[in-house]
KELO-358393 format. One record per residue: residue in one letter; residue number from 1; y negated, z negated, x negated of N, C-alpha, C, CB in turn; chain. Coordinates in Angstrom, 2 decimals. Glycine has a CB too. Layout:
% KELO-358393
{rec a, NUM, {Y, Z, X}, {Y, Z, X}, {Y, Z, X}, {Y, Z, X}, A},
...
END
This chain:
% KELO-358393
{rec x, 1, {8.08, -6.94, -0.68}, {7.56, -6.85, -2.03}, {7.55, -8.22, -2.68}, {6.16, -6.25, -2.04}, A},
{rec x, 2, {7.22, -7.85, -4.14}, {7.77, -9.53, -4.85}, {6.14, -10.14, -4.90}, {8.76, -9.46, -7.01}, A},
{rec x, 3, {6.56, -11.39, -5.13}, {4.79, -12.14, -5.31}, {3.67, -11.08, -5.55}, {4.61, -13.28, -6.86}, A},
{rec x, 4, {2.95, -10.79, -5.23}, {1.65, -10.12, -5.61}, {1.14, -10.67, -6.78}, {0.61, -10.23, -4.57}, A},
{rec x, 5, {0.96, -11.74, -6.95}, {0.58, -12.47, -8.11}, {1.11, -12.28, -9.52}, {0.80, -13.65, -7.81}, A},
{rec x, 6, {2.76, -12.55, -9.28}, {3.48, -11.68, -10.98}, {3.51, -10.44, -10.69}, {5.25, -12.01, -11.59}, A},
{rec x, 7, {3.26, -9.38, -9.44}, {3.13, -8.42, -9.78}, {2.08, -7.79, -10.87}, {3.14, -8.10, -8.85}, A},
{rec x, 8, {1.17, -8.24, -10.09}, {-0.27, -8.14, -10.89}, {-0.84, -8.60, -11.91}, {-1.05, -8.43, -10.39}, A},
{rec x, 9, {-0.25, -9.74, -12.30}, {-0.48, -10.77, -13.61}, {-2.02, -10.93, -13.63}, {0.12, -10.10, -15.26}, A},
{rec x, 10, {-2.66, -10.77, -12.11}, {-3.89, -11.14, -12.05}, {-4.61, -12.00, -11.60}, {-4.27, -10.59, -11.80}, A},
{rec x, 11, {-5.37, -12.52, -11.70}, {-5.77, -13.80, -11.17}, {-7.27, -14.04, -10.05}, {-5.94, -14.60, -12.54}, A},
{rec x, 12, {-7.32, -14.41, -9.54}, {-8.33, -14.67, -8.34}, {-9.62, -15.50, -9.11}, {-7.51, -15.72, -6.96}, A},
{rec x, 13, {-10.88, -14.95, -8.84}, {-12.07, -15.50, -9.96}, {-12.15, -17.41, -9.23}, {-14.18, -14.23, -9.69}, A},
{rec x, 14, {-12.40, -18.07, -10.32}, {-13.08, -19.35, -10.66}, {-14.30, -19.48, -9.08}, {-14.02, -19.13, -12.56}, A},
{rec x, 15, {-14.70, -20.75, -8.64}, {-15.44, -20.71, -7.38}, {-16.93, -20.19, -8.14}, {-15.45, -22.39, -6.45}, A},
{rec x, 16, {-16.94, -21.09, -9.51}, {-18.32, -20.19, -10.54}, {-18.68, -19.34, -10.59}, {-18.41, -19.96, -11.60}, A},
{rec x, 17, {-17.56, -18.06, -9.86}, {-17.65, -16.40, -10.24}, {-18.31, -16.03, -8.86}, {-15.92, -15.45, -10.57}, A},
{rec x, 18, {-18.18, -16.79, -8.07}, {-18.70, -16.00, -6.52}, {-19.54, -15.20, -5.94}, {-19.00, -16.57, -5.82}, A},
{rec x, 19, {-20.68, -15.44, -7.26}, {-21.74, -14.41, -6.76}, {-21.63, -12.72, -7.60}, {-23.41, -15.23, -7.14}, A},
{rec x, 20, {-20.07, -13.10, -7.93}, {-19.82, -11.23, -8.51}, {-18.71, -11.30, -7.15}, {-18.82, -10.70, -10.80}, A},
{rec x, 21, {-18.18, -12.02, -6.00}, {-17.57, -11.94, -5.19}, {-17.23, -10.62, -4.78}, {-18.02, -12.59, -4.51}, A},
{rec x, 22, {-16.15, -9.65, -4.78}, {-16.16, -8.38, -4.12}, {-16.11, -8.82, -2.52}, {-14.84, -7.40, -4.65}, A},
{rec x, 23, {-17.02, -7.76, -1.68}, {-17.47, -8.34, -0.60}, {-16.68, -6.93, 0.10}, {-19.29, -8.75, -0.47}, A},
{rec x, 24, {-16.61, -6.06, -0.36}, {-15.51, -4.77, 0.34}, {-15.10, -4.03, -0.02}, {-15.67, -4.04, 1.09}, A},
{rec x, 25, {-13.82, -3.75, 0.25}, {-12.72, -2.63, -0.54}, {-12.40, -1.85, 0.46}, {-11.26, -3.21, -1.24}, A},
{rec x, 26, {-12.44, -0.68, -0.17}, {-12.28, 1.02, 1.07}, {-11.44, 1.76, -0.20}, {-14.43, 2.30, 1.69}, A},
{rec x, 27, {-10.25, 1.79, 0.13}, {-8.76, 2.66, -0.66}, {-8.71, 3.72, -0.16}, {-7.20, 2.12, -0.49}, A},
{rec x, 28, {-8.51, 4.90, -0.70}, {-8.00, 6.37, -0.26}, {-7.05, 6.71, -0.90}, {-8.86, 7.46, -0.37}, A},
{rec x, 29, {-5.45, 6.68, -0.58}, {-4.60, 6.70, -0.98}, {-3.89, 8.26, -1.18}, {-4.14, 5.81, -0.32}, A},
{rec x, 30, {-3.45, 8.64, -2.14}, {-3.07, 9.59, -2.12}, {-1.54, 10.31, -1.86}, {-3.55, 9.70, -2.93}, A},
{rec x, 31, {-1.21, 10.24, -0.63}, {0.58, 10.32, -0.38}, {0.81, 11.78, -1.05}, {1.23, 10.31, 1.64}, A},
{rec x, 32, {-0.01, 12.63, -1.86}, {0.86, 13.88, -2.35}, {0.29, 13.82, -3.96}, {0.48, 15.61, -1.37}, A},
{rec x, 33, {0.59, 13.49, -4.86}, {0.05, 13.27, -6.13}, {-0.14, 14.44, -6.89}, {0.81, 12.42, -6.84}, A},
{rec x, 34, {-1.33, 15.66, -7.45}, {-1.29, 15.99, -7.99}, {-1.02, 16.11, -9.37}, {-1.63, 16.07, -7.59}, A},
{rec x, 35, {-1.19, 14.91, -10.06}, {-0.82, 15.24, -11.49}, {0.71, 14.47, -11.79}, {-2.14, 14.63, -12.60}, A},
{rec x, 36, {1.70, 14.45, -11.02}, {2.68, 14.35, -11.39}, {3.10, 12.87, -11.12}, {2.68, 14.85, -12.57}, A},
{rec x, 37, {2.11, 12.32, -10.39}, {2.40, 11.08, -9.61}, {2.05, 9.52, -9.92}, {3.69, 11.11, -9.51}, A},
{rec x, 38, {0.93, 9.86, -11.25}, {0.35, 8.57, -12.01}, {-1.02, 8.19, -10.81}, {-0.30, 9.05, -13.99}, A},
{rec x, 39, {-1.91, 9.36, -10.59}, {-2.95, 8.94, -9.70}, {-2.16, 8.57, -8.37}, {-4.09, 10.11, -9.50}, A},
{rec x, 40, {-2.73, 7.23, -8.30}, {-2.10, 7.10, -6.22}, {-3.23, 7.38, -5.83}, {-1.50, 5.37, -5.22}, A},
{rec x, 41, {-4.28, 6.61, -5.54}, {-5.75, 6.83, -5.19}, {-6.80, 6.77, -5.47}, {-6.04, 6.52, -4.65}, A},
{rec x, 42, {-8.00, 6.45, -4.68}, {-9.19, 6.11, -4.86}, {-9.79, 4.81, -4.35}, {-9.77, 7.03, -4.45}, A},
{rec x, 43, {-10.60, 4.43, -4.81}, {-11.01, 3.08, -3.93}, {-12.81, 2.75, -4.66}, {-9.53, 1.39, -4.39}, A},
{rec x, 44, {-13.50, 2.21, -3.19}, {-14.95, 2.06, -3.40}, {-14.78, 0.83, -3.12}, {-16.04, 2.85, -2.63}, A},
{rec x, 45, {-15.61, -0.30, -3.75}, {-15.62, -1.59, -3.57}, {-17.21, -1.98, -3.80}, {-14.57, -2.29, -4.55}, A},
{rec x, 46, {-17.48, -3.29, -3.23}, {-18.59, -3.70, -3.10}, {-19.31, -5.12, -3.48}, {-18.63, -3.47, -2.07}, A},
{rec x, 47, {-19.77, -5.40, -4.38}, {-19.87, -6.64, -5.23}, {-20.92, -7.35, -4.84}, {-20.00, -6.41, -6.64}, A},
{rec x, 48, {-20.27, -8.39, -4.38}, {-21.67, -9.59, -3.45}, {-22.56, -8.69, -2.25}, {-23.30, -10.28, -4.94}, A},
{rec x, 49, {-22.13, -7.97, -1.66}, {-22.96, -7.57, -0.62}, {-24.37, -6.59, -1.49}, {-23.46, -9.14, 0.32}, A},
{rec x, 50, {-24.19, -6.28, -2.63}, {-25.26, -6.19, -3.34}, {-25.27, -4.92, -4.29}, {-25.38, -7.41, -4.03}, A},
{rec x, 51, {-23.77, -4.33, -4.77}, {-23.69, -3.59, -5.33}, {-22.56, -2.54, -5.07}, {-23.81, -4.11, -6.22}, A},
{rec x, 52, {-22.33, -0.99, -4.85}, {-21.71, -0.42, -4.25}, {-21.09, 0.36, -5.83}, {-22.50, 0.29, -2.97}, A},
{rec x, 53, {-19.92, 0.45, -6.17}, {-19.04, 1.40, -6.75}, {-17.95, 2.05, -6.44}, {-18.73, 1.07, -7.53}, A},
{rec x, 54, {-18.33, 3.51, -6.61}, {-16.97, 4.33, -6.11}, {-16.45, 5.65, -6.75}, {-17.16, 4.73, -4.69}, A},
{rec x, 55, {-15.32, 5.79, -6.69}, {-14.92, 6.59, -7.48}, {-13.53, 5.67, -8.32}, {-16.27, 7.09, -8.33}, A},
{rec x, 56, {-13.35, 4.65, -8.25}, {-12.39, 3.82, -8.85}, {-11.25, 4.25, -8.93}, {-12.28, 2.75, -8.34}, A},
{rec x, 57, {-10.56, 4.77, -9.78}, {-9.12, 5.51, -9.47}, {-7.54, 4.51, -9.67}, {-9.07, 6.91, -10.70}, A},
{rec x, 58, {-6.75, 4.54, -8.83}, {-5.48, 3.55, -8.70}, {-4.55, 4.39, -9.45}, {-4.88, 3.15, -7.06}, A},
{rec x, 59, {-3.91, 3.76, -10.56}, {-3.48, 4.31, -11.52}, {-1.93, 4.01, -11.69}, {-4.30, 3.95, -12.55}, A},
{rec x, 60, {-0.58, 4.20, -11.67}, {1.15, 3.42, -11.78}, {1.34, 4.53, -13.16}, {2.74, 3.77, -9.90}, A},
{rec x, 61, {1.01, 3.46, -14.26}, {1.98, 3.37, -15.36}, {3.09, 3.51, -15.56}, {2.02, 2.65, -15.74}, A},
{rec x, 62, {4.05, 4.13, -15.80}, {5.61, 3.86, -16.20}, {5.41, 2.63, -17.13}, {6.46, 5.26, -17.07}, A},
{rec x, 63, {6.47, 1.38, -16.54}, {6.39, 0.25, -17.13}, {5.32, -1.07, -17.17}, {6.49, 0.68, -18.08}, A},
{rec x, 64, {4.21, -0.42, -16.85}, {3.07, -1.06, -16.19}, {2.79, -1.29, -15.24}, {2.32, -0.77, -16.27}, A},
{rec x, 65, {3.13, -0.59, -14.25}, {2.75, -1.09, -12.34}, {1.14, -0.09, -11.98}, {2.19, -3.64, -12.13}, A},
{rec x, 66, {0.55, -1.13, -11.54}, {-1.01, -0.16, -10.55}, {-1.72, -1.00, -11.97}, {-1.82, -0.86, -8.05}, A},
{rec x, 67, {-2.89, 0.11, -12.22}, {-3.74, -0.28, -12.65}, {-5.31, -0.10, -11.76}, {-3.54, 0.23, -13.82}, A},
{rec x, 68, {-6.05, -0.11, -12.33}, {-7.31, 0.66, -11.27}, {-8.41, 0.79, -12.84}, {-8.21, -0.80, -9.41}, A},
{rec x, 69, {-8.78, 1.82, -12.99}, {-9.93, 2.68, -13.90}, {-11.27, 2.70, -12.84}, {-9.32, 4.57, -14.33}, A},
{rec x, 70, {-12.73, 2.28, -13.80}, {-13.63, 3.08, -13.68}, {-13.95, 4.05, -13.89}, {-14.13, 2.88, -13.86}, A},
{rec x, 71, {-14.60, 5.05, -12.54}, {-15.29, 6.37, -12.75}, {-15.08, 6.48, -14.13}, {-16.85, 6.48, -12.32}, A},
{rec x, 72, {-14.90, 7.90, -14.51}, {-15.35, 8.46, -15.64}, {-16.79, 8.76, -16.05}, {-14.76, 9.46, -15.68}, A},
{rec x, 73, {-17.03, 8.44, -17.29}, {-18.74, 9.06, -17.52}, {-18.81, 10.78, -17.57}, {-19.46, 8.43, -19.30}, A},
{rec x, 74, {-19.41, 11.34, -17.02}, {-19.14, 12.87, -16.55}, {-20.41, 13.48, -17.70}, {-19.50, 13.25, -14.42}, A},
{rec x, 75, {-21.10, 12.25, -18.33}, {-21.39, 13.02, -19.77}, {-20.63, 12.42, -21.04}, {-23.05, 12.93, -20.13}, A},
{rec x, 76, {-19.46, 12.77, -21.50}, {-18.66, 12.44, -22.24}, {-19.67, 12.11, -23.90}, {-17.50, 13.65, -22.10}, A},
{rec x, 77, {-19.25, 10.40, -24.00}, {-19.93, 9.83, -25.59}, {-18.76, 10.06, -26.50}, {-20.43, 7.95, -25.69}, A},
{rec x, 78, {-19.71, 9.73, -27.95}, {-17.76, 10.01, -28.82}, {-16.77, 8.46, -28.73}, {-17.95, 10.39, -31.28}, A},
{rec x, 79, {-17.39, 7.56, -27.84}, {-17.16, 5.93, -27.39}, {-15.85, 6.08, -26.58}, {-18.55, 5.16, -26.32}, A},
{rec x, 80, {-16.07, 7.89, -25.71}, {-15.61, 7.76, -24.47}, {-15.16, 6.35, -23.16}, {-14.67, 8.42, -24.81}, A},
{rec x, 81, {-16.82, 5.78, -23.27}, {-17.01, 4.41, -22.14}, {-16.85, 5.64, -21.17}, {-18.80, 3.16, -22.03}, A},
{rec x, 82, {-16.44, 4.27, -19.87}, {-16.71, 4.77, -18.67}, {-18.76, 4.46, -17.97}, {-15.33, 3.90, -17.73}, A},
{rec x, 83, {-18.63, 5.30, -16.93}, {-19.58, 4.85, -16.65}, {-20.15, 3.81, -16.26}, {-19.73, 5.27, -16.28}, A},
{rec x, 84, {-19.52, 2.98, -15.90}, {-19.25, 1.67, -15.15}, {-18.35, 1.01, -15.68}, {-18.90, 1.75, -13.85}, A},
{rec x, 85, {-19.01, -0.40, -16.21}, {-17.42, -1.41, -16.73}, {-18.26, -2.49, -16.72}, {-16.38, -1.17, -18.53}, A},
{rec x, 86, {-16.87, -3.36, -16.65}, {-17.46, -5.02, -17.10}, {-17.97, -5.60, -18.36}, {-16.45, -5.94, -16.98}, A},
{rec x, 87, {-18.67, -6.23, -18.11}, {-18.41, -7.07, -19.52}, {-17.62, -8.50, -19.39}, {-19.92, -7.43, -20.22}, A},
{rec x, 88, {-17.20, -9.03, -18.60}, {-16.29, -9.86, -18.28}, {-14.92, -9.23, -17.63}, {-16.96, -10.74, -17.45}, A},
{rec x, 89, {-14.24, -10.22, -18.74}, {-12.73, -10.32, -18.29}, {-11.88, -10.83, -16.79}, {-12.28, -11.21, -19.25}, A},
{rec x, 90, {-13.01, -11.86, -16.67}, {-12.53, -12.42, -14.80}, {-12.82, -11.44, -14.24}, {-13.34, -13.73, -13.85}, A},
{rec x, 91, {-14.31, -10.93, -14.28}, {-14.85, -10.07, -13.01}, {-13.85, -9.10, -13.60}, {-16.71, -9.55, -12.76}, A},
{rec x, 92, {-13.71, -7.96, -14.09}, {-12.82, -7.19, -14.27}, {-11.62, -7.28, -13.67}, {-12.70, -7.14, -15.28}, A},
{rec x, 93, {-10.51, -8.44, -13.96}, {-9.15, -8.91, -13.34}, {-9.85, -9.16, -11.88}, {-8.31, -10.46, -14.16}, A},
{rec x, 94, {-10.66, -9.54, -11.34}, {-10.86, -9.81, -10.11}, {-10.95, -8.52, -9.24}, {-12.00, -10.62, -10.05}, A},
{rec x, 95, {-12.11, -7.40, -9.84}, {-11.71, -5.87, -8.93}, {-10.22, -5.52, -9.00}, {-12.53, -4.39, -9.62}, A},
{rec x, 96, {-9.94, -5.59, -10.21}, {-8.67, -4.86, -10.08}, {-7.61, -5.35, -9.24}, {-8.13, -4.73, -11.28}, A},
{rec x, 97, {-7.50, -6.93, -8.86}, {-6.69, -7.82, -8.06}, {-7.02, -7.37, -6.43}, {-7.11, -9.50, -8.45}, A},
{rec x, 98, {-8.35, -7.14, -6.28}, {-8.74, -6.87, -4.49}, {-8.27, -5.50, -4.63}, {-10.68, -7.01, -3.78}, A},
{rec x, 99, {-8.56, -4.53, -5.57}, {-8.27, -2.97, -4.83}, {-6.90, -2.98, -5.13}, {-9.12, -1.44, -5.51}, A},
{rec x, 100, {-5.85, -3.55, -5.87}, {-4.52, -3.44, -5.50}, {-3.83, -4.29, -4.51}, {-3.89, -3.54, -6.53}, A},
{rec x, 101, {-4.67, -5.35, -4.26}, {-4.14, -6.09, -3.05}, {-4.42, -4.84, -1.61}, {-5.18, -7.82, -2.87}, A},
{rec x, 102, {-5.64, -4.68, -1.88}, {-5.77, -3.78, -0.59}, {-4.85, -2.58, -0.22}, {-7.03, -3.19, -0.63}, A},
{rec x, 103, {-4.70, -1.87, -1.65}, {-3.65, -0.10, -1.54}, {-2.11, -1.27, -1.16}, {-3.41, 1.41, -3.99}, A},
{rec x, 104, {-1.96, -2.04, -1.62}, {-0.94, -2.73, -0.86}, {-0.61, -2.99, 0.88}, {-1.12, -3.86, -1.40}, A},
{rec x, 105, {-2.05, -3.26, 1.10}, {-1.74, -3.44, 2.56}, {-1.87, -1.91, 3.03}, {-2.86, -4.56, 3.39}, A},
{rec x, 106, {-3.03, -1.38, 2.16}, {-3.05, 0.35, 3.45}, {-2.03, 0.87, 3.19}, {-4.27, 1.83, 3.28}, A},
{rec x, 107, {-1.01, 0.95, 2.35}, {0.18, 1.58, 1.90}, {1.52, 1.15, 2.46}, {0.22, 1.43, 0.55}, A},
{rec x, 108, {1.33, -0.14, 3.44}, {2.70, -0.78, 3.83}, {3.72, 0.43, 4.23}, {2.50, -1.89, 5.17}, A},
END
């Protein structure tokens, strides 16, 4: 595979960011795609030893590559937020950089 890095056009957080550090990533990959092959998987990750989210879905764009989405809010606003999001741009690029680094390795 080519650099991970221009794959991803993502970047690894600042040493400043450490205490949003993701401390563990658990991928559930999906080798039979129901909706036509955009969902690959799932993935739960874990922020500073301190905070647990799951439900994260691994997403391949045509033309885009992997993305990764938060849970959906399962009481739909007319905003349509998810239930879970950042308000930072690092921490954000930073989950999304560990759970596609990871479906990378469980997927070799």
């Amino acid at each position: 595979r080519k650099d991970l890095e221009k794959i991803l056009k993502f970047r690894r957080l600042e040493p400043e960011f450490t205490r949003y550090d993701v401390t563990l990533v658990e991928v559930y990959p999906l080798y039979k795609s129901t909706d036509g092959g955009t969902l690959k998987g799932y993935a739960k990750i874990e922020l500073g030893n301190q905070l647990v989210i799951t439900g994260l879905r691994i997403i391949e764009r045509e033309g885009e590559g992997l993305s990764v989405e938060f849970p959906p809010n399962p009481y739909p606003t007319r905003d349509g937020q998810a239930i879970v999001f950042t308000t930072s741009d690092d921490l954000n690029e930073h989950i999304k950089y560990s759970v596609i680094e990871k479906y990378f390795e469980v997927t070799k």
